[in-house]
Every structure is written in C-alpha cells, then in structure tokens.
C-alpha positions as a Python dict, from the first residue, in 0.01 Angstrom:
ca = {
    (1, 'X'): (0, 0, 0),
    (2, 'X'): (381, 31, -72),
    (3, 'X'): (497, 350, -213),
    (4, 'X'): (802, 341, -392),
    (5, 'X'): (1111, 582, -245),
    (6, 'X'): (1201, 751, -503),
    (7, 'X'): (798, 895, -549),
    (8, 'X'): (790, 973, -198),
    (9, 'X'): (1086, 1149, -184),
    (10, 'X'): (1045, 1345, -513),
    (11, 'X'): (689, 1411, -462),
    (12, 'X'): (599, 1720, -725),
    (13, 'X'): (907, 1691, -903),
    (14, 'X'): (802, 1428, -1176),
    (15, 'X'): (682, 1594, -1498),
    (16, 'X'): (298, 1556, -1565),
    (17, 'X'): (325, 1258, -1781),
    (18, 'X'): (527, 1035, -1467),
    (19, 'X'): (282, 1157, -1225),
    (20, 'X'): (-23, 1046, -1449),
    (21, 'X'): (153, 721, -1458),
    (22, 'X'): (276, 679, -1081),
    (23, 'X'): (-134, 800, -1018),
    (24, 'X'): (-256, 505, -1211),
    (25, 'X'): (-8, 222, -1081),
    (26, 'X'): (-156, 372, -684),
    (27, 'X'): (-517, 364, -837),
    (28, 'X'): (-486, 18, -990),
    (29, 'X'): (-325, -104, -640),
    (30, 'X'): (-663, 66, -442),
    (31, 'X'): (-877, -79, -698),
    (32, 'X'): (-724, -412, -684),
    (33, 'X'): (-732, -429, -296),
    (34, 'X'): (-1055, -312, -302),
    (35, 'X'): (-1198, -582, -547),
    (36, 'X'): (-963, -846, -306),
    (37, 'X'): (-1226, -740, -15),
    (38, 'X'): (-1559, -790, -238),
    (39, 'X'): (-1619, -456, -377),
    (40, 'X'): (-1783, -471, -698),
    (41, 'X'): (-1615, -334, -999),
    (42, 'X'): (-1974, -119, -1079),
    (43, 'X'): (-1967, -8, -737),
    (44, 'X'): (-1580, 115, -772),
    (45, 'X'): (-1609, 266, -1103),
    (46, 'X'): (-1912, 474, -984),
    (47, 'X'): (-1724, 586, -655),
    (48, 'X'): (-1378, 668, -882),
    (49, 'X'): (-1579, 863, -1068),
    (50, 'X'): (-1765, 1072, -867),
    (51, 'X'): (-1431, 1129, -624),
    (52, 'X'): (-1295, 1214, -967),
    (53, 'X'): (-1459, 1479, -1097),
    (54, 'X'): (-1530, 1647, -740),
    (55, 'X'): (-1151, 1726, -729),
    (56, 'X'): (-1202, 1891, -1105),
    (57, 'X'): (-1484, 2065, -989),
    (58, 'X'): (-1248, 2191, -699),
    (59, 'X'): (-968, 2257, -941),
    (60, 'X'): (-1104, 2396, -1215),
    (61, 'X'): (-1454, 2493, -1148),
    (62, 'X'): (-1771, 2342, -1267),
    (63, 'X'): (-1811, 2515, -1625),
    (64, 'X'): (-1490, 2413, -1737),
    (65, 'X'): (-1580, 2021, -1622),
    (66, 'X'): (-1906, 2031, -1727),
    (67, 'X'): (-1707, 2159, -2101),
    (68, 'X'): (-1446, 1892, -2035),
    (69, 'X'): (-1712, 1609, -2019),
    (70, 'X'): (-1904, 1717, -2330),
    (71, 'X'): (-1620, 1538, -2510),
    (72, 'X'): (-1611, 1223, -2347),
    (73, 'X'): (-1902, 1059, -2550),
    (74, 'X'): (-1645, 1057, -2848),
    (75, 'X'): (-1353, 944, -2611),
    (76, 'X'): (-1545, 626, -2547),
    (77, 'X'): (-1661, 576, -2897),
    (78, 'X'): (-1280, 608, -2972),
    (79, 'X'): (-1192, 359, -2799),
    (80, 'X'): (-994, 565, -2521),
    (81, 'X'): (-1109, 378, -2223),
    (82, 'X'): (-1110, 20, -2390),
    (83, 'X'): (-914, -247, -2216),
    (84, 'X'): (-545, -235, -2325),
    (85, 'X'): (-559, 74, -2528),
    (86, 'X'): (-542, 305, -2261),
    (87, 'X'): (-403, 632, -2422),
    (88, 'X'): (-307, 842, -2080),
}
C-alpha cells in the first residue's frame, strides 16, 4: 500500500473532514487488495465492522456506541450507506 507524502508527513495535522477522507481512500485500497486475494465482500464487511466499532468501544465507551448505533436503522433507510451517495 502506497501512502502518499504529504499524509505521512503531516500525520494529525489534517482537519477531521481530510482525515475521514484520506481514512476511506486507505480503507478502499485494503478492501480492494483484499477482494484481489479472494476475500468475500460479506466476509470483509463483517470483519470492518466488528474492527470498527471495537476501536469506538475503546474510544468512547460502550454506552455511548451502543447510543450511537440506535440511529443507524434510519441512516440506512436514508440512504446513507447506498452506493454513490456516500455522505461522510
């Protein structure tokens, strides 16, 4: 995986909404190399997940997850998570 100079070298300077962004282009390369070795998409999602919301669990704390999930129901029903309407 290539990571770009400028991200390496101003690592925790980006405001939120770049690092969000830089996040997702590394995630898409993982999940992309990972699909490239015949890991199924289910398999990934269910992994990104879980690895997911064990490092809000270690940042925030389980109560405020386990409040922070009671509104994804209506995220997905949005349309949040749809192919090409992503709204990071």
């Amino acid at each position: 995986m290539n990571h770009p100079a400028s991200l390496t070298f101003a690592r925790g300077l980006l405001p939120d909404q770049e690092q969000k962004q830089a996040a997702l282009g590394y995630l898409n390369e993982a999940w992309a190399e990972a699909r490239h070795d015949g890991v199924d998409g289910d398999c990934l999602a269910q992994a990104s997940l879980f690895a997911a919301f064990a490092e809000l669990v270690r940042t925030y704390g389980e109560d405020a997850v386990a409040k922070f999930v009671e509104g994804l129901p209506a995220r997905v029903r949005n349309g949040e998570f749809s192919t090409g309407l992503a709204k990071q």
